[in-house]
PyMOL Python script that loads the backbone (N, CA, C, O; Angstrom):
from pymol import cmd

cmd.read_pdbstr("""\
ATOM      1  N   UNK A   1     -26.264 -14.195 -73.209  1.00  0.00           N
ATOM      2  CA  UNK A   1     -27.380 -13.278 -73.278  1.00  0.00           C
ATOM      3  C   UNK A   1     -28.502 -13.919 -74.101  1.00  0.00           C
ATOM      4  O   UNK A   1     -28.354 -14.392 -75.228  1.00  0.00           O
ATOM      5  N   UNK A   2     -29.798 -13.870 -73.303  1.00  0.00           N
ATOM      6  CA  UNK A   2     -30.745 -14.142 -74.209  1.00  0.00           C
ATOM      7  C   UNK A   2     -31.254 -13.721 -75.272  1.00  0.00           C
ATOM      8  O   UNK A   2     -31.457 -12.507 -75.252  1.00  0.00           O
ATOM      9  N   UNK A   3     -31.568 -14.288 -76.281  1.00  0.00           N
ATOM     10  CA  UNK A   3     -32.598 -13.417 -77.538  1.00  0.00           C
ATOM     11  C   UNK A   3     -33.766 -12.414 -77.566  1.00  0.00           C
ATOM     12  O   UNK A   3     -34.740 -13.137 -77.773  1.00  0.00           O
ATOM     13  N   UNK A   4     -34.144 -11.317 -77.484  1.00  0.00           N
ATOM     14  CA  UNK A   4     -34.966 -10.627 -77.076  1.00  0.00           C
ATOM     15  C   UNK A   4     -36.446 -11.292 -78.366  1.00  0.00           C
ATOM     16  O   UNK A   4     -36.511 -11.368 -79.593  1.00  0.00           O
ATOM     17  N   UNK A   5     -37.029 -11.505 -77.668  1.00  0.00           N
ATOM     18  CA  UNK A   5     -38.316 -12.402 -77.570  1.00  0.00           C
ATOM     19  C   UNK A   5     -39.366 -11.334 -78.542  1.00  0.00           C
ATOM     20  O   UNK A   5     -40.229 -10.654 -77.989  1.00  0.00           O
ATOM     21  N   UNK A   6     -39.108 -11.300 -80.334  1.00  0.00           N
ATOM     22  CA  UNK A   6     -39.636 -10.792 -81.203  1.00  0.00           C
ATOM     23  C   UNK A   6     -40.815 -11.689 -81.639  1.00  0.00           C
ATOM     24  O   UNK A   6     -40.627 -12.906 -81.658  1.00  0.00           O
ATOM     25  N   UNK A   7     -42.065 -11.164 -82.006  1.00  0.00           N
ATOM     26  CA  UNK A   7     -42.598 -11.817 -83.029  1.00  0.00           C
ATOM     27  C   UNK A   7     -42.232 -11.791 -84.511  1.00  0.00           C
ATOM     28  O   UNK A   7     -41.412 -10.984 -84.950  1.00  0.00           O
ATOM     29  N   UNK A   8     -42.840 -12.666 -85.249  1.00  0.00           N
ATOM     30  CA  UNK A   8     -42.371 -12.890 -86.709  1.00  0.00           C
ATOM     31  C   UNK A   8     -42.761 -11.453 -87.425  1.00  0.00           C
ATOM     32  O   UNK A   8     -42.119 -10.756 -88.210  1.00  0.00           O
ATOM     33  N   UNK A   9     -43.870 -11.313 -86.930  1.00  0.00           N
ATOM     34  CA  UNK A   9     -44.120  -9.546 -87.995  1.00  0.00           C
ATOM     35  C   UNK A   9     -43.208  -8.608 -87.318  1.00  0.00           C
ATOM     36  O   UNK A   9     -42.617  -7.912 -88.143  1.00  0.00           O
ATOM     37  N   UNK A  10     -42.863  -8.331 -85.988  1.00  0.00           N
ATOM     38  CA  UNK A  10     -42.093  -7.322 -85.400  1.00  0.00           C
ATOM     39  C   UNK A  10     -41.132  -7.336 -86.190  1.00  0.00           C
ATOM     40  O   UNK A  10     -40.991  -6.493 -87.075  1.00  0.00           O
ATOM     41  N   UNK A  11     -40.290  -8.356 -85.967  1.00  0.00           N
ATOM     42  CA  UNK A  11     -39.198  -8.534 -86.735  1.00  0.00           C
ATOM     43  C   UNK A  11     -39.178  -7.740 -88.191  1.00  0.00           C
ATOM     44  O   UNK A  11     -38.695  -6.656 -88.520  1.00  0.00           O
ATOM     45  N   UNK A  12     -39.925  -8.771 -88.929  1.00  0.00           N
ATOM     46  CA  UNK A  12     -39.813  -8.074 -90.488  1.00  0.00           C
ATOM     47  C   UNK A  12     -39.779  -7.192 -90.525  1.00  0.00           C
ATOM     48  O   UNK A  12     -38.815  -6.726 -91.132  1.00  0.00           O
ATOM     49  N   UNK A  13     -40.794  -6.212 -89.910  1.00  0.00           N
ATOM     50  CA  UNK A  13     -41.040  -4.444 -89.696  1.00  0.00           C
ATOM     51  C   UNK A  13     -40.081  -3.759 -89.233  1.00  0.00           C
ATOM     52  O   UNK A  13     -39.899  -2.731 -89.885  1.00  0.00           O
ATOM     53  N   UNK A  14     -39.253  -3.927 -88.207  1.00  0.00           N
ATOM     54  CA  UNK A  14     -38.187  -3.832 -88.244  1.00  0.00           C
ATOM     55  C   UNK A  14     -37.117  -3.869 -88.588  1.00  0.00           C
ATOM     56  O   UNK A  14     -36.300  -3.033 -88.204  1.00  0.00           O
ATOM     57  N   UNK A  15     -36.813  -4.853 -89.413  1.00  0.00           N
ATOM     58  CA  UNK A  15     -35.594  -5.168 -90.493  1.00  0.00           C
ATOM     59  C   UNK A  15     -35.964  -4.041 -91.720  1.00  0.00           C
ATOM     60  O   UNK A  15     -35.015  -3.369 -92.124  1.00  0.00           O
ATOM     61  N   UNK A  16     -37.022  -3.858 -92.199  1.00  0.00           N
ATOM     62  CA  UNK A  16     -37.590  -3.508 -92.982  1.00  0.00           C
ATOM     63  C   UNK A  16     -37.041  -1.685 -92.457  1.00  0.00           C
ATOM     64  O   UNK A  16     -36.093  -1.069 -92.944  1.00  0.00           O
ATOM     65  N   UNK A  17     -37.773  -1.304 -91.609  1.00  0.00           N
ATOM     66  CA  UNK A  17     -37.651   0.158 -90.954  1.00  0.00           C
ATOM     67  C   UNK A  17     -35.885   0.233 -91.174  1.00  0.00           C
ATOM     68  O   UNK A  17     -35.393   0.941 -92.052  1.00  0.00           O
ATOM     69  N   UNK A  18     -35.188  -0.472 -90.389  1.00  0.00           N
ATOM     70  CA  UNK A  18     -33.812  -0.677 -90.397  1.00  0.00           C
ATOM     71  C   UNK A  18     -33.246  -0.805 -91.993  1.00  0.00           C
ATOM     72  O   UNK A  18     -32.308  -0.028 -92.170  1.00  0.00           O
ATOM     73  N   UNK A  19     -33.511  -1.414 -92.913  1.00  0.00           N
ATOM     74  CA  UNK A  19     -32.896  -1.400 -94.288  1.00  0.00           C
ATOM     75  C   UNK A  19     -31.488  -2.885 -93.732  1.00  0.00           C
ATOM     76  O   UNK A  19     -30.300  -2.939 -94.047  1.00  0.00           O
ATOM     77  N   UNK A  20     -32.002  -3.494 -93.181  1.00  0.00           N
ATOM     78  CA  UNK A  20     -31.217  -4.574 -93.051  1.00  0.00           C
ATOM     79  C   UNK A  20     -31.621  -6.057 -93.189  1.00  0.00           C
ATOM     80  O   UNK A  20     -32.841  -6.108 -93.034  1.00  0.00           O
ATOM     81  N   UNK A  21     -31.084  -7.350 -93.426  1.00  0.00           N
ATOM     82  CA  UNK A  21     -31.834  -8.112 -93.409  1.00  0.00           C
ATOM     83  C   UNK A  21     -31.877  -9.380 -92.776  1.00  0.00           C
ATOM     84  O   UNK A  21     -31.045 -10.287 -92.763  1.00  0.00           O
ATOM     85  N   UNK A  22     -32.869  -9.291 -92.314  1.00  0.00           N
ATOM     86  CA  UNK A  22     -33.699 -10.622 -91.296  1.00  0.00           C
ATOM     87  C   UNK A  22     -32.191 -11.321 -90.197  1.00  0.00           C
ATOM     88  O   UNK A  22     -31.874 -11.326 -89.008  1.00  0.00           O
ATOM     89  N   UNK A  23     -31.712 -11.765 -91.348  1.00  0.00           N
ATOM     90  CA  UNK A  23     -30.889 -12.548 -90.747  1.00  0.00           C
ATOM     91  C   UNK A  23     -29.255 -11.958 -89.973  1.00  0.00           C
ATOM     92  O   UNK A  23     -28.349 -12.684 -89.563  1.00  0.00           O
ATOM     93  N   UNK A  24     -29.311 -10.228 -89.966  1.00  0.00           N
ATOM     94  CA  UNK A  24     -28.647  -9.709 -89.142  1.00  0.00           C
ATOM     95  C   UNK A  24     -29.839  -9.102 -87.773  1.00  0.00           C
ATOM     96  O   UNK A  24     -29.545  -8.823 -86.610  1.00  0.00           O
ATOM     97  N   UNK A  25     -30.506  -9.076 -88.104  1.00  0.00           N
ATOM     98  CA  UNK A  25     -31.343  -8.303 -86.879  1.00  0.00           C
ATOM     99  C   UNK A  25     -31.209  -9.409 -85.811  1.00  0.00           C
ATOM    100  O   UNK A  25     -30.652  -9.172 -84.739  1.00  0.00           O
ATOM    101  N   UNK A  26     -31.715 -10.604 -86.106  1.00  0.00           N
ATOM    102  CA  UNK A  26     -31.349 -11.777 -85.017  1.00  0.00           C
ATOM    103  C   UNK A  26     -30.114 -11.646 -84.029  1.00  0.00           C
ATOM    104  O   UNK A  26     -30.086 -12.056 -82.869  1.00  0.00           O
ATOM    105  N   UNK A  27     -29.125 -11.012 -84.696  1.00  0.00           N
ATOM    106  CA  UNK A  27     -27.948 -11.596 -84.124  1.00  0.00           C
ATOM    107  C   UNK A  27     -27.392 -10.043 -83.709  1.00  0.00           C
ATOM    108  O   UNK A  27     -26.208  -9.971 -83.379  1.00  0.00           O
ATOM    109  N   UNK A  28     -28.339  -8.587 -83.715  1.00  0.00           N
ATOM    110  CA  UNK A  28     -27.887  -7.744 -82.816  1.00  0.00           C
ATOM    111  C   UNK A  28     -27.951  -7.298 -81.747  1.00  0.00           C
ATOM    112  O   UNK A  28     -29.119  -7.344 -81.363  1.00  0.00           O
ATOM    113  N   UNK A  29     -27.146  -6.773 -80.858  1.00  0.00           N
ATOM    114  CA  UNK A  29     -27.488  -6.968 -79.187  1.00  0.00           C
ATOM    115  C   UNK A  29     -28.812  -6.008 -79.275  1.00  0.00           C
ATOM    116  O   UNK A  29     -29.196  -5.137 -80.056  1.00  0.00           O
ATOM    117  N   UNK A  30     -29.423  -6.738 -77.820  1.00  0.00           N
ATOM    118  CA  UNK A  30     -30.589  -6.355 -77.502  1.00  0.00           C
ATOM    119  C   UNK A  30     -30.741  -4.803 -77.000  1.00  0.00           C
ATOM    120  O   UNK A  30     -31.881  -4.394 -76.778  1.00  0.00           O
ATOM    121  N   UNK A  31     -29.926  -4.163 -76.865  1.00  0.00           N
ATOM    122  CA  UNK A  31     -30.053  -2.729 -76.464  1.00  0.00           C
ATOM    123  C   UNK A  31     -30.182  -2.185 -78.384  1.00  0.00           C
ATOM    124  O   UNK A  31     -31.245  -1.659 -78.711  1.00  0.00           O
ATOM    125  N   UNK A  32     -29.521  -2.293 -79.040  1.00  0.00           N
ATOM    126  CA  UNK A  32     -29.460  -1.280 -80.375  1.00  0.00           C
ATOM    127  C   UNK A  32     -31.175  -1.644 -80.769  1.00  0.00           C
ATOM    128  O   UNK A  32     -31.772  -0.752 -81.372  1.00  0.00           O
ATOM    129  N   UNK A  33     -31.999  -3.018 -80.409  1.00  0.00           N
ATOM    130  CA  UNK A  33     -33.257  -3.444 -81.371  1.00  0.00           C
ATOM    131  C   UNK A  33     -34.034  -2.271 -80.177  1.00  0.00           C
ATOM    132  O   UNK A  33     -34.768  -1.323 -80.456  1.00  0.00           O
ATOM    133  N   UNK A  34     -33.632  -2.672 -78.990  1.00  0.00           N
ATOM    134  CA  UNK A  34     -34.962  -2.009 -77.583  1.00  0.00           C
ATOM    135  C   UNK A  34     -35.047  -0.086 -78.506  1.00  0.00           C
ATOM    136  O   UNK A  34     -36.133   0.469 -78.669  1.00  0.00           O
ATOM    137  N   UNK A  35     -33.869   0.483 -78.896  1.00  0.00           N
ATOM    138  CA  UNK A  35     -33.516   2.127 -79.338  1.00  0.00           C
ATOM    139  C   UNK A  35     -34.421   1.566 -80.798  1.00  0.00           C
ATOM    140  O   UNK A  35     -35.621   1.786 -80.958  1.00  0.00           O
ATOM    141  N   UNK A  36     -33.855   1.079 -81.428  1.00  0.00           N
ATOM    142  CA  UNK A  36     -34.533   1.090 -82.998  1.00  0.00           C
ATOM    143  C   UNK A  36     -35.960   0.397 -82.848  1.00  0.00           C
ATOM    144  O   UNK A  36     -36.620   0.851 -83.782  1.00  0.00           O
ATOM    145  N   UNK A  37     -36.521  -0.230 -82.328  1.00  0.00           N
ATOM    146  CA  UNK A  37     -38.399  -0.063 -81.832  1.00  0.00           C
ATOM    147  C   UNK A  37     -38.592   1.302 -80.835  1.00  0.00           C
ATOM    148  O   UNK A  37     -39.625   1.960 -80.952  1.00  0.00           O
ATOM    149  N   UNK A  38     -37.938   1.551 -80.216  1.00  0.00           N
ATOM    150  CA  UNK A  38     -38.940   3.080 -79.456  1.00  0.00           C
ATOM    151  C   UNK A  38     -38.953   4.309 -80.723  1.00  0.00           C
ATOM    152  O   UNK A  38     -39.896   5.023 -81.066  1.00  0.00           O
ATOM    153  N   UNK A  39     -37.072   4.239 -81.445  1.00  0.00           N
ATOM    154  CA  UNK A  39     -37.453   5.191 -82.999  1.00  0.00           C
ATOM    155  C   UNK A  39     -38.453   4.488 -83.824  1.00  0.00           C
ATOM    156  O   UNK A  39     -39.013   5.294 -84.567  1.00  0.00           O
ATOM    157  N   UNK A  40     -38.935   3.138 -83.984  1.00  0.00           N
ATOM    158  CA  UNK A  40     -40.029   3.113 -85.105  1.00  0.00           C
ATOM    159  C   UNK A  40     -41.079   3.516 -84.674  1.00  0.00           C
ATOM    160  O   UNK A  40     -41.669   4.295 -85.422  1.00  0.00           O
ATOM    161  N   UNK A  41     -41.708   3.201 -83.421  1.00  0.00           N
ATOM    162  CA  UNK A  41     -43.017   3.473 -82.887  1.00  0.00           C
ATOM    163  C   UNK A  41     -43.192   4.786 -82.344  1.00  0.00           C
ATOM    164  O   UNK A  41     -44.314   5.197 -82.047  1.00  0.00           O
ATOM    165  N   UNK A  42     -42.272   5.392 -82.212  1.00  0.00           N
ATOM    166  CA  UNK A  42     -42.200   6.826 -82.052  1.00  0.00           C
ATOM    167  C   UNK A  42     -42.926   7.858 -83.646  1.00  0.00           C
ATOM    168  O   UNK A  42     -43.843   8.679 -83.687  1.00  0.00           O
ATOM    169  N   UNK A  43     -42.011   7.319 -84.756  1.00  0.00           N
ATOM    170  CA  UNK A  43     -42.215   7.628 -85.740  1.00  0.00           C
ATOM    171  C   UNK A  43     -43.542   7.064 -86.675  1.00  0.00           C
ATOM    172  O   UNK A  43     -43.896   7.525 -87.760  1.00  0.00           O
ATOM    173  N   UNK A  44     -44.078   6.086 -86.029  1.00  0.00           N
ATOM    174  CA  UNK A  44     -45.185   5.410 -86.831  1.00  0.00           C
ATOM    175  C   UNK A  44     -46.156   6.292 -85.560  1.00  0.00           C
ATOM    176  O   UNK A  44     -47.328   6.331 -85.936  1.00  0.00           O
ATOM    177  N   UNK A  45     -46.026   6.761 -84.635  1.00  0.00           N
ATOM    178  CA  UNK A  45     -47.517   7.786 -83.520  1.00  0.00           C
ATOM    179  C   UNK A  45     -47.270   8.808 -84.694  1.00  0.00           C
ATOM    180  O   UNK A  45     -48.071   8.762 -85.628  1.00  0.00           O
ATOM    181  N   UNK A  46     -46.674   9.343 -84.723  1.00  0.00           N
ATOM    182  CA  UNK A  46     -46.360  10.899 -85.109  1.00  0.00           C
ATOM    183  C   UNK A  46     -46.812  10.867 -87.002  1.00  0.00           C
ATOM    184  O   UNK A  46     -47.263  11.886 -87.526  1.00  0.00           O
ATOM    185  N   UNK A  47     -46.646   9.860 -87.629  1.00  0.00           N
ATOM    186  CA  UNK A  47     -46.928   9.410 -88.776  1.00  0.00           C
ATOM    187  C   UNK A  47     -48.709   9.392 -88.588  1.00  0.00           C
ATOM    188  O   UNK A  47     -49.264  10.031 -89.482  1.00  0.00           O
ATOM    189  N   UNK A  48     -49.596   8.799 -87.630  1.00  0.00           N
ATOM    190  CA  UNK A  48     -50.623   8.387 -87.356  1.00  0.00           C
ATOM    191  C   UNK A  48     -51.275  10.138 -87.030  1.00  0.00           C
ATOM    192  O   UNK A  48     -52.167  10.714 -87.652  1.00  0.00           O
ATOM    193  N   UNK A  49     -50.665  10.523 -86.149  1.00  0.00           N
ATOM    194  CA  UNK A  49     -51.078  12.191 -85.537  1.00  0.00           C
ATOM    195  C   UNK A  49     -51.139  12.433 -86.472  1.00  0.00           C
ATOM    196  O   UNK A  49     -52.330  12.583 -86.744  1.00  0.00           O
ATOM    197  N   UNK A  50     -50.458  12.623 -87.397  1.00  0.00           N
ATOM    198  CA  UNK A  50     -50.338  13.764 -88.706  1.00  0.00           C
ATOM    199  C   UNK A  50     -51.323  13.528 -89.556  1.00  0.00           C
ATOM    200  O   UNK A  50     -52.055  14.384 -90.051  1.00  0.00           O
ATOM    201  N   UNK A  51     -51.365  12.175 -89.770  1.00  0.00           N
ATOM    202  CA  UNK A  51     -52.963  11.559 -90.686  1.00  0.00           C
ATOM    203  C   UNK A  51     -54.283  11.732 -89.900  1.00  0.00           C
ATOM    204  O   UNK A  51     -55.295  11.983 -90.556  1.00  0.00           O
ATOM    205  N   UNK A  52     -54.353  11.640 -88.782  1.00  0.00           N
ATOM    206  CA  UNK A  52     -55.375  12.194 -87.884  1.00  0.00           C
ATOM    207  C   UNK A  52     -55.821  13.793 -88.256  1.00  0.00           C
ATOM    208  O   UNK A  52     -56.934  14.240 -88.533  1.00  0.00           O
ATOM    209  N   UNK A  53     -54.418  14.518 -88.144  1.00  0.00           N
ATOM    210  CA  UNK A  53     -54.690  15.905 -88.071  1.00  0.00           C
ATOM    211  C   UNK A  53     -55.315  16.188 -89.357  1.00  0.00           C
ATOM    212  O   UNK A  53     -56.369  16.821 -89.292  1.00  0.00           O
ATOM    213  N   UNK A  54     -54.780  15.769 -90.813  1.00  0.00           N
ATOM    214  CA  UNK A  54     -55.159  16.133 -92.202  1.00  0.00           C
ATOM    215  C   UNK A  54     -56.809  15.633 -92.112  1.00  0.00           C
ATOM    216  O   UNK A  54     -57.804  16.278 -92.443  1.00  0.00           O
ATOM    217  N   UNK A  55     -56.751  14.709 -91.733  1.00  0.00           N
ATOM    218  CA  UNK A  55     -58.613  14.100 -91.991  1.00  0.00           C
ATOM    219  C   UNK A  55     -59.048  15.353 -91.508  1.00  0.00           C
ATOM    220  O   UNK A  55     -59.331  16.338 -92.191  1.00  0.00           O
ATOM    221  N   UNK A  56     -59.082  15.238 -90.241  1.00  0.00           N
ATOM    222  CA  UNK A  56     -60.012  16.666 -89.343  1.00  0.00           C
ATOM    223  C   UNK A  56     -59.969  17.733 -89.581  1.00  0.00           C
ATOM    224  O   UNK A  56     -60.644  18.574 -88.988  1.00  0.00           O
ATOM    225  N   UNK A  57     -58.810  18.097 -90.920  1.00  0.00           N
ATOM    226  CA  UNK A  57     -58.964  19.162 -91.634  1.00  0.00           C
ATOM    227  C   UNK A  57     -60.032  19.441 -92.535  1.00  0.00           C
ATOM    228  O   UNK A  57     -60.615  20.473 -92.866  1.00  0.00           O
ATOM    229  N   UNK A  58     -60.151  17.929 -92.919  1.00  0.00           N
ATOM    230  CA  UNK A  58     -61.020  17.928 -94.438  1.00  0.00           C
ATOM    231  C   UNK A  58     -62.338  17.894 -94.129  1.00  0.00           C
ATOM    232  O   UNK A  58     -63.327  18.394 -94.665  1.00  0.00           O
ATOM    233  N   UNK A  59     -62.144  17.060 -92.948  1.00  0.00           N
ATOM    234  CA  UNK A  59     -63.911  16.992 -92.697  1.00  0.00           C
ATOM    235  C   UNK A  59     -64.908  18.654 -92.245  1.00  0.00           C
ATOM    236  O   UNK A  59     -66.129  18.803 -92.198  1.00  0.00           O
ATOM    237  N   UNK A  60     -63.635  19.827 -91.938  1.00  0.00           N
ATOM    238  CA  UNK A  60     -64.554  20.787 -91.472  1.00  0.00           C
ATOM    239  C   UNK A  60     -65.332  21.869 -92.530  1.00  0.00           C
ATOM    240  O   UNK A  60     -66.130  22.697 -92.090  1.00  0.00           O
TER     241      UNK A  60
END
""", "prot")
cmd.dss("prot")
cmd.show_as("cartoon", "prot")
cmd.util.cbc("prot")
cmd.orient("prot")
């Protein structure tokens, strides 16, 4: 099986999101990283919405 084809910041951000380090993320199958990026970027929109929503509070 091939290596699923990360950049160097993905990675970190991910290890990072995960609480694991660098040098296990490399070596986990590619289905658990594809689930743990749709939960980070799921959670970093909804993180972004919510800071969206508070501004447009303040500004009215």
């Amino acid at each position: 099986m091939r290596r699923m084809p990360l950049s160097a910041d993905t990675a970190v951000k991910l290890a990072q999101y995960m609480k694991v380090p660098l040098e296990h993320l490399m070596h986990m199958p590619q289905h658990i990283l594809l689930q743990k990026l749709a939960e980070m970027a799921k959670e970093q929109t909804s993180d972004t919405e919510k800071h969206l929503e508070t501004e447009e509070k303040k500004s009215e």
